[in-house]
PyMOL commands that place a pseudoatom at each C-alpha (Angstrom):
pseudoatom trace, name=CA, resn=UNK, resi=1, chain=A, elem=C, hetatm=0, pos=[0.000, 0.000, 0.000]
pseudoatom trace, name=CA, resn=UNK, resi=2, chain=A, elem=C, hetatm=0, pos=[0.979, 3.756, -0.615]
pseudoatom trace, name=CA, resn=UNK, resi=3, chain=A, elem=C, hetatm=0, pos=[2.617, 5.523, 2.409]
pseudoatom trace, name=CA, resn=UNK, resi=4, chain=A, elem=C, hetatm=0, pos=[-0.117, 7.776, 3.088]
pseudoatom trace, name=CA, resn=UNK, resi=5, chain=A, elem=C, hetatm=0, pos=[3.048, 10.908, 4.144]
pseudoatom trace, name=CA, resn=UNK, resi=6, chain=A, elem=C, hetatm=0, pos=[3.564, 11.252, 0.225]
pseudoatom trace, name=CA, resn=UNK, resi=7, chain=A, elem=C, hetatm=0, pos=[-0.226, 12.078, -1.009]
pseudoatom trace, name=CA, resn=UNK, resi=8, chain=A, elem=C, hetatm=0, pos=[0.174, 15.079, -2.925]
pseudoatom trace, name=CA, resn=UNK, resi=9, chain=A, elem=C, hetatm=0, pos=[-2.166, 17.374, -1.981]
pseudoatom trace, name=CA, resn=UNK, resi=10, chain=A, elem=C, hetatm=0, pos=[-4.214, 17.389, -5.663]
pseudoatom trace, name=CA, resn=UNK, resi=11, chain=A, elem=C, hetatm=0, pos=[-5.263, 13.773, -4.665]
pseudoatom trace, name=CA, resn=UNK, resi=12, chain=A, elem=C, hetatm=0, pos=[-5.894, 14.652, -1.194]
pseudoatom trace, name=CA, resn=UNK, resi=13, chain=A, elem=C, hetatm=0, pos=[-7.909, 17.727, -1.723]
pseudoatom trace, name=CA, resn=UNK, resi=14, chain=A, elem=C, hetatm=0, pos=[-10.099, 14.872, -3.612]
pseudoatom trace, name=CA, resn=UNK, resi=15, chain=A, elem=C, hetatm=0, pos=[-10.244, 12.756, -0.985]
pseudoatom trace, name=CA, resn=UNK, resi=16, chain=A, elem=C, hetatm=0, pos=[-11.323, 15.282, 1.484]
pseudoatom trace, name=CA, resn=UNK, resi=17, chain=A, elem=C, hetatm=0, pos=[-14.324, 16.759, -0.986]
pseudoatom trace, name=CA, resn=UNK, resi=18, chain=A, elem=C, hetatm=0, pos=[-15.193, 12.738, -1.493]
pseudoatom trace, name=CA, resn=UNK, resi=19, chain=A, elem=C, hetatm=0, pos=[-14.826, 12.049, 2.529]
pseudoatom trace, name=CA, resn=UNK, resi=20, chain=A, elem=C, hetatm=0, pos=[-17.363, 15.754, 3.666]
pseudoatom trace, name=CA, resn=UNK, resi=21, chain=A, elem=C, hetatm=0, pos=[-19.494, 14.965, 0.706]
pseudoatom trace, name=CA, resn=UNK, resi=22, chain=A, elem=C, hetatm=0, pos=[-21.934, 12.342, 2.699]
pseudoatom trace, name=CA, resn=UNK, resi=23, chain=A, elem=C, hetatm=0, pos=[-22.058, 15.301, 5.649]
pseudoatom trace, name=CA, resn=UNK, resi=24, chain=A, elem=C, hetatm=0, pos=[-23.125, 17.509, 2.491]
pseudoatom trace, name=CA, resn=UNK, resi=25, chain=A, elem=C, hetatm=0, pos=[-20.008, 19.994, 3.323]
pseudoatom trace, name=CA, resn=UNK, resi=26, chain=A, elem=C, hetatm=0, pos=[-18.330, 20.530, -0.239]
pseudoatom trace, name=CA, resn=UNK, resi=27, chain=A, elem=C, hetatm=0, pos=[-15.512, 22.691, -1.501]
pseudoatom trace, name=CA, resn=UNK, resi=28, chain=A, elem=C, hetatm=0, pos=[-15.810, 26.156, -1.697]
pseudoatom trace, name=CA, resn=UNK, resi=29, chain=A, elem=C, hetatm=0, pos=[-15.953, 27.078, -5.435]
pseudoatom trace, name=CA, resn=UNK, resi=30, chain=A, elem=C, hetatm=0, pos=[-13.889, 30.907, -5.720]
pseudoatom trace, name=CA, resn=UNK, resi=31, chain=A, elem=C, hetatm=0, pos=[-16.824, 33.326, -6.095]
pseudoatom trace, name=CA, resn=UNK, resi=32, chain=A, elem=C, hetatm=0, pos=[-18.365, 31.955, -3.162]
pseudoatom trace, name=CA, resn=UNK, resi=33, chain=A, elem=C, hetatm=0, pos=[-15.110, 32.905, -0.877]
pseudoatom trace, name=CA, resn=UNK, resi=34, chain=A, elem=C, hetatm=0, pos=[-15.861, 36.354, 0.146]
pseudoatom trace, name=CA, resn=UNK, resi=35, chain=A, elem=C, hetatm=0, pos=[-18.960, 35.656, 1.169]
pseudoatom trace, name=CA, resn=UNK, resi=36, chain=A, elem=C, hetatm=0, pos=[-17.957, 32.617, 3.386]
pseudoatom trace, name=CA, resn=UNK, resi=37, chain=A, elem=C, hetatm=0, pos=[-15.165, 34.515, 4.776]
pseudoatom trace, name=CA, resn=UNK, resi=38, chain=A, elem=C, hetatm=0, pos=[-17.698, 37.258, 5.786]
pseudoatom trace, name=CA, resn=UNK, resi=39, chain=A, elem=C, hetatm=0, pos=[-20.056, 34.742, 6.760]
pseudoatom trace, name=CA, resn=UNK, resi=40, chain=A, elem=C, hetatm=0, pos=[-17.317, 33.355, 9.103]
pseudoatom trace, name=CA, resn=UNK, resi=41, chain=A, elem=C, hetatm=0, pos=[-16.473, 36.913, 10.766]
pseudoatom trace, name=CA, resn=UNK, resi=42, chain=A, elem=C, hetatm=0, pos=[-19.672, 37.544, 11.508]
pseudoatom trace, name=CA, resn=UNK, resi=43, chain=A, elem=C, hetatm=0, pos=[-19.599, 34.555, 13.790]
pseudoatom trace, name=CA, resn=UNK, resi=44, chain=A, elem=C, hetatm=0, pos=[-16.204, 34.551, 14.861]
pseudoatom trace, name=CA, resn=UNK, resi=45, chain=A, elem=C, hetatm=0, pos=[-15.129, 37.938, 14.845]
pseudoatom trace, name=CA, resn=UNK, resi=46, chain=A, elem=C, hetatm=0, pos=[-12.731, 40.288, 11.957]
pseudoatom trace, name=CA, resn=UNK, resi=47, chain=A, elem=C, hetatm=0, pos=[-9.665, 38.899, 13.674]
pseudoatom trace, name=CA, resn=UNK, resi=48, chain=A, elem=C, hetatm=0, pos=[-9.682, 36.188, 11.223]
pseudoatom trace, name=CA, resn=UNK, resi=49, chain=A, elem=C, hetatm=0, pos=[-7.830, 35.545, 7.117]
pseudoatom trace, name=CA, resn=UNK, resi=50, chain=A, elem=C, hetatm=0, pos=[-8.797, 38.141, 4.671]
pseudoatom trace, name=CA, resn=UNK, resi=51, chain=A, elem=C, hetatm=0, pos=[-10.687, 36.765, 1.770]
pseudoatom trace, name=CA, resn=UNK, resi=52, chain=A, elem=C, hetatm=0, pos=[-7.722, 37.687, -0.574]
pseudoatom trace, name=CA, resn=UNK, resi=53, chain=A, elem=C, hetatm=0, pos=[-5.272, 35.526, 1.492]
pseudoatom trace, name=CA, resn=UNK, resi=54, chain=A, elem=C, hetatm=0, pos=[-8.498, 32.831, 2.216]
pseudoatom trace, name=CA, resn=UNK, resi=55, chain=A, elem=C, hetatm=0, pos=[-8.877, 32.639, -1.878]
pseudoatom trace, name=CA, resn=UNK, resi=56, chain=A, elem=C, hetatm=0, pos=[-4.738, 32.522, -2.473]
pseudoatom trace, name=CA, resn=UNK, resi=57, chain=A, elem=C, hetatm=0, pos=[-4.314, 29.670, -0.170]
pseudoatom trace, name=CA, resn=UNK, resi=58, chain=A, elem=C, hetatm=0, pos=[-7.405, 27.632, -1.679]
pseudoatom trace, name=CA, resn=UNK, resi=59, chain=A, elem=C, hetatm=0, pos=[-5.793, 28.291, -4.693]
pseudoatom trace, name=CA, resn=UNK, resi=60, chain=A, elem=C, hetatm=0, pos=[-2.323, 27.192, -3.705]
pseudoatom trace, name=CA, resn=UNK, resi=61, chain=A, elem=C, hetatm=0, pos=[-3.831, 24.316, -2.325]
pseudoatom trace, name=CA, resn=UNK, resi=62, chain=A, elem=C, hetatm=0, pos=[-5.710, 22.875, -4.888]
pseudoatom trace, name=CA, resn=UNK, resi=63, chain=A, elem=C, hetatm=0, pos=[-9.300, 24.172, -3.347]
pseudoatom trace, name=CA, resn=UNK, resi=64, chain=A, elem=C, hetatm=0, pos=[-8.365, 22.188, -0.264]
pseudoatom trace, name=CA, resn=UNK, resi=65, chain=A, elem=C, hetatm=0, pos=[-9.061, 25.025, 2.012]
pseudoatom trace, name=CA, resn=UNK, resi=66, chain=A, elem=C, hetatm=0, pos=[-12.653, 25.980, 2.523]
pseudoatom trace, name=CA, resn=UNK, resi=67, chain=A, elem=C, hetatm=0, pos=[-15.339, 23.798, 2.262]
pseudoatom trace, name=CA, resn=UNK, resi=68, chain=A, elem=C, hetatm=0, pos=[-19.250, 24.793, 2.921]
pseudoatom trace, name=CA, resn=UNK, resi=69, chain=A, elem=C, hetatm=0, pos=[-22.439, 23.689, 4.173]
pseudoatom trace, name=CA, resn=UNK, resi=70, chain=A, elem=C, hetatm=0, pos=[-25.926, 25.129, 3.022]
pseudoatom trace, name=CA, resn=UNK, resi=71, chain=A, elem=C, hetatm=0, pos=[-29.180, 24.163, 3.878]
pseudoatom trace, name=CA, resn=UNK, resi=72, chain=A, elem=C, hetatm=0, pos=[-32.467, 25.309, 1.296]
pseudoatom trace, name=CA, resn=UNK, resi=73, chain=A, elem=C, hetatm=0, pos=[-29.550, 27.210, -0.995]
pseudoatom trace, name=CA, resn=UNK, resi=74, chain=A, elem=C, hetatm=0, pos=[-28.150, 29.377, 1.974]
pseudoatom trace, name=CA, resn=UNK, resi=75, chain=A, elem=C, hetatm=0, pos=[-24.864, 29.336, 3.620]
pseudoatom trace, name=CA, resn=UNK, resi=76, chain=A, elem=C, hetatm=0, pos=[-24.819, 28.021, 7.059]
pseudoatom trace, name=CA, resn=UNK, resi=77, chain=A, elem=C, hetatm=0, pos=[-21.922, 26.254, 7.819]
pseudoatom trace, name=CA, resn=UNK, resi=78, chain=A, elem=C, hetatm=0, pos=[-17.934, 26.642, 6.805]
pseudoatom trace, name=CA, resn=UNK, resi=79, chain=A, elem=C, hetatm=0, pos=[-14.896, 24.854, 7.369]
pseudoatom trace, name=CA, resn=UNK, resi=80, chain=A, elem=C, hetatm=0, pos=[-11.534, 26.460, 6.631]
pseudoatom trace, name=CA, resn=UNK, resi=81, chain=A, elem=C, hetatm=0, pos=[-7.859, 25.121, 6.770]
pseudoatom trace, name=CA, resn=UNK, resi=82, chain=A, elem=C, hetatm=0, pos=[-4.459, 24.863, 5.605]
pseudoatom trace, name=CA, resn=UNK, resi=83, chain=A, elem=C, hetatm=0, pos=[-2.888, 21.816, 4.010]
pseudoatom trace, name=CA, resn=UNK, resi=84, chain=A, elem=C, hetatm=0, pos=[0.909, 22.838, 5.333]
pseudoatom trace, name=CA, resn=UNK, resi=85, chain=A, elem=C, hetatm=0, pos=[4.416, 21.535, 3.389]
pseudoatom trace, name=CA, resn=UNK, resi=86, chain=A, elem=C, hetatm=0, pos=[7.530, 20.695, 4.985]
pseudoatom trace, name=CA, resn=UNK, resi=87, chain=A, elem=C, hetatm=0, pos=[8.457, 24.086, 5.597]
pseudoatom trace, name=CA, resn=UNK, resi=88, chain=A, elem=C, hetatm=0, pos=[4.976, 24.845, 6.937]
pseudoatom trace, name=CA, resn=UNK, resi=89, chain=A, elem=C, hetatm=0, pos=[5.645, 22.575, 9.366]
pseudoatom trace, name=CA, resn=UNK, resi=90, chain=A, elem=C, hetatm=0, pos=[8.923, 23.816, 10.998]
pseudoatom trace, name=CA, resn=UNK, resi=91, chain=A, elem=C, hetatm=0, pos=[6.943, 27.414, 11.139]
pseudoatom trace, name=CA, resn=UNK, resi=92, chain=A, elem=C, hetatm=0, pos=[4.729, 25.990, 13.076]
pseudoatom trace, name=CA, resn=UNK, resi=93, chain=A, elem=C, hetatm=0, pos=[6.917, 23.825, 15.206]
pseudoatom trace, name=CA, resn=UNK, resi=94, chain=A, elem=C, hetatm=0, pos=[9.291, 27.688, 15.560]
pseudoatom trace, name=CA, resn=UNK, resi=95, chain=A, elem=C, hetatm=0, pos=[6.523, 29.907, 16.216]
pseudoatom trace, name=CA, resn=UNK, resi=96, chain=A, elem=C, hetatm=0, pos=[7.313, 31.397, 12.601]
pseudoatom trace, name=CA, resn=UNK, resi=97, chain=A, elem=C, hetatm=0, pos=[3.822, 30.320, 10.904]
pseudoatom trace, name=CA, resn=UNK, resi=98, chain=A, elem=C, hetatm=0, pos=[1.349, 33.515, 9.749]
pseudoatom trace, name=CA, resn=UNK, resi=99, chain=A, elem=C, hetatm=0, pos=[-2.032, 31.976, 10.432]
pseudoatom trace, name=CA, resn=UNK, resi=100, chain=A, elem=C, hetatm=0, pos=[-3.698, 34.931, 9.181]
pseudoatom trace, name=CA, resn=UNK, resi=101, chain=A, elem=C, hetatm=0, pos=[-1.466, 35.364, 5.721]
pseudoatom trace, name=CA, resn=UNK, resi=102, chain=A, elem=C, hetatm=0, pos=[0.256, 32.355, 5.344]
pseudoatom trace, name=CA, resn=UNK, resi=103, chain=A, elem=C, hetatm=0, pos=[3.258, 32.479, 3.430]
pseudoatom trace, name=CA, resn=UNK, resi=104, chain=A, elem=C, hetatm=0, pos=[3.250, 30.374, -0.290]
pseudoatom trace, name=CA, resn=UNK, resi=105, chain=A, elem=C, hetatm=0, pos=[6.271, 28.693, 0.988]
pseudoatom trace, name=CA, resn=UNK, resi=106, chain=A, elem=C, hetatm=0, pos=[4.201, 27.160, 3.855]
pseudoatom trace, name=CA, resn=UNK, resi=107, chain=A, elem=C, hetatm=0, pos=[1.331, 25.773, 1.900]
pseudoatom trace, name=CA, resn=UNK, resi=108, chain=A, elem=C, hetatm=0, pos=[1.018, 22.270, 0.326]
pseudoatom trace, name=CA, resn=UNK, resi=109, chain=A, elem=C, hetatm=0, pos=[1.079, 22.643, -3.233]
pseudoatom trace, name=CA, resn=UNK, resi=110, chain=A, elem=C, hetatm=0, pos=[-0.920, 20.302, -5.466]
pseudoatom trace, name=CA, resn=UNK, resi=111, chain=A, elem=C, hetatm=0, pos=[2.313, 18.294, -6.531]
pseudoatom trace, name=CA, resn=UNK, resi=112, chain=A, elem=C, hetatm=0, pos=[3.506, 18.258, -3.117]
pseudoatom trace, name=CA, resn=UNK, resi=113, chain=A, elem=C, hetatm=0, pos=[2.481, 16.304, 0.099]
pseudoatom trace, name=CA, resn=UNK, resi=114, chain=A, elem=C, hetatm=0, pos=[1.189, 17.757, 3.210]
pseudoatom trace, name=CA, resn=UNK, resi=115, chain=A, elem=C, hetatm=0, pos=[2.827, 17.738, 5.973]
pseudoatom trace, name=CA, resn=UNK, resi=116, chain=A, elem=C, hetatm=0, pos=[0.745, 18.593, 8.710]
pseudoatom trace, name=CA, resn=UNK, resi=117, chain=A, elem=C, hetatm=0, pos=[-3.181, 19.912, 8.905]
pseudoatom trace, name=CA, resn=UNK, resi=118, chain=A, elem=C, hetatm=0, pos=[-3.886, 23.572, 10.408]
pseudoatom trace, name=CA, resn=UNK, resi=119, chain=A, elem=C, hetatm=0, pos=[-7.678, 24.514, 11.271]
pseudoatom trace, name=CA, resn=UNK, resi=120, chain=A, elem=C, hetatm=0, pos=[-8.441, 28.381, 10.624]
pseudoatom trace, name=CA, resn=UNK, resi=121, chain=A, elem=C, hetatm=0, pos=[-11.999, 28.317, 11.643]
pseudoatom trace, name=CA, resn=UNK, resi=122, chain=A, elem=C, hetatm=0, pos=[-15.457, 26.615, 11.873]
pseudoatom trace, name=CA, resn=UNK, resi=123, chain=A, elem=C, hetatm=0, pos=[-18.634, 28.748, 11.928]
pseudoatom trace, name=CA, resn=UNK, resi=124, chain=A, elem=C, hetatm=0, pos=[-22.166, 27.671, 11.502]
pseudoatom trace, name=CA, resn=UNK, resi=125, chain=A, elem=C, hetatm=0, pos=[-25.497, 29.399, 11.929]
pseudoatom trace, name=CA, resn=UNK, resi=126, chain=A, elem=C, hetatm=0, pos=[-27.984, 26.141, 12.629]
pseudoatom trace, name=CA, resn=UNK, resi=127, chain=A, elem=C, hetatm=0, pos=[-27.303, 22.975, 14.729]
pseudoatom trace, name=CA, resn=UNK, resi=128, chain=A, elem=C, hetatm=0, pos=[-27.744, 20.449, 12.094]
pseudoatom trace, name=CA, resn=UNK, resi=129, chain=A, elem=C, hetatm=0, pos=[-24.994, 22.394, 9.626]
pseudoatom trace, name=CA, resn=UNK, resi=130, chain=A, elem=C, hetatm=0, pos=[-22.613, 22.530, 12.814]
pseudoatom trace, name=CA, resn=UNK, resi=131, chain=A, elem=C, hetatm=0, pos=[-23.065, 18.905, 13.525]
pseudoatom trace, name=CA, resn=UNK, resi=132, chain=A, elem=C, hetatm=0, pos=[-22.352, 18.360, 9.921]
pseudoatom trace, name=CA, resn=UNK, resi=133, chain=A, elem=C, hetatm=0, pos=[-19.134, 20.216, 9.680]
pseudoatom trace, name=CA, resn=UNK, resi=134, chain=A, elem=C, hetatm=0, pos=[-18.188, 18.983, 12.493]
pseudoatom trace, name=CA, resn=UNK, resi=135, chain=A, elem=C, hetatm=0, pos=[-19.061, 15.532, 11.882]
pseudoatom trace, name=CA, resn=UNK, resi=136, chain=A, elem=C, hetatm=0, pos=[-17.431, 16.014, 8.315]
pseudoatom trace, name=CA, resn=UNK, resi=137, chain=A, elem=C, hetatm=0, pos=[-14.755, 17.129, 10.976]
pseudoatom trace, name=CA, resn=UNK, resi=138, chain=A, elem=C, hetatm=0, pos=[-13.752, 14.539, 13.055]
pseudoatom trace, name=CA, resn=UNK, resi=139, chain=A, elem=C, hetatm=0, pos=[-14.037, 12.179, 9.760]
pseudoatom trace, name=CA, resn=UNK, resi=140, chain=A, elem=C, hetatm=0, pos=[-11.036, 13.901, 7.958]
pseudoatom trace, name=CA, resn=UNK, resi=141, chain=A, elem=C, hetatm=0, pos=[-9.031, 14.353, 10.804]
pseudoatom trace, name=CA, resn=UNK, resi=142, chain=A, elem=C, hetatm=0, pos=[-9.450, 10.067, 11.032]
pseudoatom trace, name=CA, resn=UNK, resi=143, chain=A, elem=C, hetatm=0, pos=[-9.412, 9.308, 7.587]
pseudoatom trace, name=CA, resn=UNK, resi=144, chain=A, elem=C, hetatm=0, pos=[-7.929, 11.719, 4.667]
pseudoatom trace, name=CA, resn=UNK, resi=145, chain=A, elem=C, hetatm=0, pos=[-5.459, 13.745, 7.512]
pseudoatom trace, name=CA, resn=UNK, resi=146, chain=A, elem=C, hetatm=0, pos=[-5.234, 11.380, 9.956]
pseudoatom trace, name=CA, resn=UNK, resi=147, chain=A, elem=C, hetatm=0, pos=[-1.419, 10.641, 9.070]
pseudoatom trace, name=CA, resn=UNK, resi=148, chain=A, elem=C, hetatm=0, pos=[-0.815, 14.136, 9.483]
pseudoatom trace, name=CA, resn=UNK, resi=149, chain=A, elem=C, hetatm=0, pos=[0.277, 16.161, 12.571]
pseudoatom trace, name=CA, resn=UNK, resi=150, chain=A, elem=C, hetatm=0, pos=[-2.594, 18.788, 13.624]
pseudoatom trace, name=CA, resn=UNK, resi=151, chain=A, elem=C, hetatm=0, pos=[-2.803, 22.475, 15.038]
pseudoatom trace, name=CA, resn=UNK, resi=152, chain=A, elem=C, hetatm=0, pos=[-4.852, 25.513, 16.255]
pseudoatom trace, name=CA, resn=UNK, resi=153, chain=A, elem=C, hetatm=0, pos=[-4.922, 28.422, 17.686]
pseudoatom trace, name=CA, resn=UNK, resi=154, chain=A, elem=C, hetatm=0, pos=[-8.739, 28.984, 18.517]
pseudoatom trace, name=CA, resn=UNK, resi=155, chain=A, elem=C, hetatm=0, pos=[-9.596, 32.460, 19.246]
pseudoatom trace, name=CA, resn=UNK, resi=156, chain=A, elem=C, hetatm=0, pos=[-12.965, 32.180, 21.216]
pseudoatom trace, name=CA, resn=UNK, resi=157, chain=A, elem=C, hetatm=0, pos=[-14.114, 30.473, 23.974]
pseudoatom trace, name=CA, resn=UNK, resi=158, chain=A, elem=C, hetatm=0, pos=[-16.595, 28.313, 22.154]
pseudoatom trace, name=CA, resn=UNK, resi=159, chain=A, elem=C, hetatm=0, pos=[-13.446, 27.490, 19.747]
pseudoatom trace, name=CA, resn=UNK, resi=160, chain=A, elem=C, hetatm=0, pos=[-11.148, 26.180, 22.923]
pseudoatom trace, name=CA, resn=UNK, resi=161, chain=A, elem=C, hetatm=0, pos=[-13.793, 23.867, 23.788]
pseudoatom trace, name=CA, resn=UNK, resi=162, chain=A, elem=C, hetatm=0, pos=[-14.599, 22.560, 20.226]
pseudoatom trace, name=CA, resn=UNK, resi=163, chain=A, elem=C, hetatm=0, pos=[-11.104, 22.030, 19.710]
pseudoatom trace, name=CA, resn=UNK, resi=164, chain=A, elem=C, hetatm=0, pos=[-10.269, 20.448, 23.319]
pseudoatom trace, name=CA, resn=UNK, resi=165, chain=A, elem=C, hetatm=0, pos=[-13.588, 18.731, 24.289]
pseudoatom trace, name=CA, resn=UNK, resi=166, chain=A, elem=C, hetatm=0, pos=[-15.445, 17.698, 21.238]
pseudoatom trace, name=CA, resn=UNK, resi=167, chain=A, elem=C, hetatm=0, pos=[-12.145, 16.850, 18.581]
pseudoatom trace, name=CA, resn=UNK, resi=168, chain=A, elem=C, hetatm=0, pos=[-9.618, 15.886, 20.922]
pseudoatom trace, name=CA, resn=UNK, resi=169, chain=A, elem=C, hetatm=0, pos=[-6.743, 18.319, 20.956]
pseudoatom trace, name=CA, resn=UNK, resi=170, chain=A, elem=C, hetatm=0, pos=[-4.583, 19.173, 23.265]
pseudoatom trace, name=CA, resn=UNK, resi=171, chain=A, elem=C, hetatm=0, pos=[-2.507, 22.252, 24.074]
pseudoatom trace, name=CA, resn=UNK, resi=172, chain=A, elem=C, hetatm=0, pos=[0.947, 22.711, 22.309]
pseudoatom trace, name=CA, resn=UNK, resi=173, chain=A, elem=C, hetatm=0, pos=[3.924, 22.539, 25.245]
pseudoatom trace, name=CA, resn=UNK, resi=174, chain=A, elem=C, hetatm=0, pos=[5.608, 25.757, 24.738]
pseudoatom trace, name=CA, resn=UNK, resi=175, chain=A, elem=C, hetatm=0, pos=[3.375, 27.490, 22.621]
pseudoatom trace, name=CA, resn=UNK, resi=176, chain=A, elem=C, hetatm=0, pos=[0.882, 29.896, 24.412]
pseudoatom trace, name=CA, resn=UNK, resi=177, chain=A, elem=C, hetatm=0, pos=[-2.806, 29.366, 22.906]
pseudoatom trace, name=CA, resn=UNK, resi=178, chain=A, elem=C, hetatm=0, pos=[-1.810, 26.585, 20.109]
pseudoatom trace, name=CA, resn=UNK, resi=179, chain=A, elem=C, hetatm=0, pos=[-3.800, 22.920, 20.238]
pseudoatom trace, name=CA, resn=UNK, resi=180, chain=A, elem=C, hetatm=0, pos=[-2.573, 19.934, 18.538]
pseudoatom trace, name=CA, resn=UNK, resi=181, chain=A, elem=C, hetatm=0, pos=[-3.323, 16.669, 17.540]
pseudoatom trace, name=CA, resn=UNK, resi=182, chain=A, elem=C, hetatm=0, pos=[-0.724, 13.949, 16.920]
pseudoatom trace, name=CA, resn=UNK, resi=183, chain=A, elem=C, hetatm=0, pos=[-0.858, 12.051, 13.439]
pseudoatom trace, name=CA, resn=UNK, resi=184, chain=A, elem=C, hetatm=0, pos=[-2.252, 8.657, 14.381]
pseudoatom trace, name=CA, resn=UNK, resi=185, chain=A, elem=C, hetatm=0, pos=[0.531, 6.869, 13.971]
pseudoatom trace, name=CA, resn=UNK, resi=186, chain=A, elem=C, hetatm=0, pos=[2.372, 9.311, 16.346]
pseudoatom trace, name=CA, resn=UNK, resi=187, chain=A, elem=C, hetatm=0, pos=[-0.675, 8.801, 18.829]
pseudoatom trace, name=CA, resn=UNK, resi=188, chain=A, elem=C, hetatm=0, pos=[-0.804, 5.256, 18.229]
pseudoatom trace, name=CA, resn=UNK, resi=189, chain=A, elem=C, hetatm=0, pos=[2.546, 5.010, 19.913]
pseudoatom trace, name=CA, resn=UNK, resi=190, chain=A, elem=C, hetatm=0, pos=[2.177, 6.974, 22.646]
for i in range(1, 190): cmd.bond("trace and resi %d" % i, "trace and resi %d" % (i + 1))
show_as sticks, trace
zoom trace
């Protein structure tokens, strides 16, 4: 079998649409990213990616970034994260990453794998659509980035507890505010 590590991220990006579809979250197509990222700040607050640097890093990523929920035609639910390289990686690890502009030499290129998985943001306006993204979630995190390393920085309260409570991560030793998740081998042999 094919070491999961070296998935480029084009073939990943369709795993992840193909593993959210059954939780009907789906990939953000680019004219619908300004409205999800001001969909999103309304919830969570302006502190949070422009829509330029949102749309440049779905780009970079092979639309692997932002993925949607609607329910009768209307938004209601996003998901949004990076796909990170090598280098994306060791910014994290260093404190050097730019969550809200991150830098084209930190994101997973289609030809290239990811290296680790970091969550910008959920926001949804009705239960079901948050138990959907959520659900869609905690079923990537298992399946299409489980082998992958994972990190956070949650910026609300109701964030913190998602992150902790409901998906399992864990504060970062040595780096104030940042959650992570092992990749499952990693946690496997813990």
């Amino acid at each position: 079998m094919r070491n999961p590590a070296i998935v480029r991220t084009a073939h990943l990006s369709i795993r992840l649409a193909r593993e959210l579809a059954p939780f009907g979250v789906r990939p953000a197509r680019q004219a619908e990213i300004s409205a999800a990222r001001a969909f999103a700040a309304q919830l969570i607050g302006e502190g949070i990616v422009t829509a330029n640097d949102l749309e440049r890093v779905h780009g970079l990523s092979a639309d692997a970034a932002l993925f949607i929920a609607e329910e009768e035609g209307a938004m209601t639910g996003v998901l949004a994260f990076v796909l990170l390289n090598a280098a994306g990686l060791r910014a994290v690890r260093t404190g050097c990453f730019d969550a809200l502009s991150p830098a084209d030499a930190h994101v997973a290129g289609p030809r290239e794998p990811a290296r680790a998985f970091y969550g910008w943001g959920v926001a949804a306006t009705t239960k079901p659509s948050a138990r959907r993204v959520i659900d869609g979630a905690r079923t990537i995190m298992a399946g299409a980035v489980g082998h992958l390393p994972k990190f956070a920085r949650p910026t609300t309260e109701a964030g913190h507890r998602l992150m902790r409570e409901r998906l399992g991560f864990v504060d970062l030793p040595g780096a104030a505010g940042l959650v992570w998740m092992p990749a499952q081998e990693e946690a496997i042999a813990a």
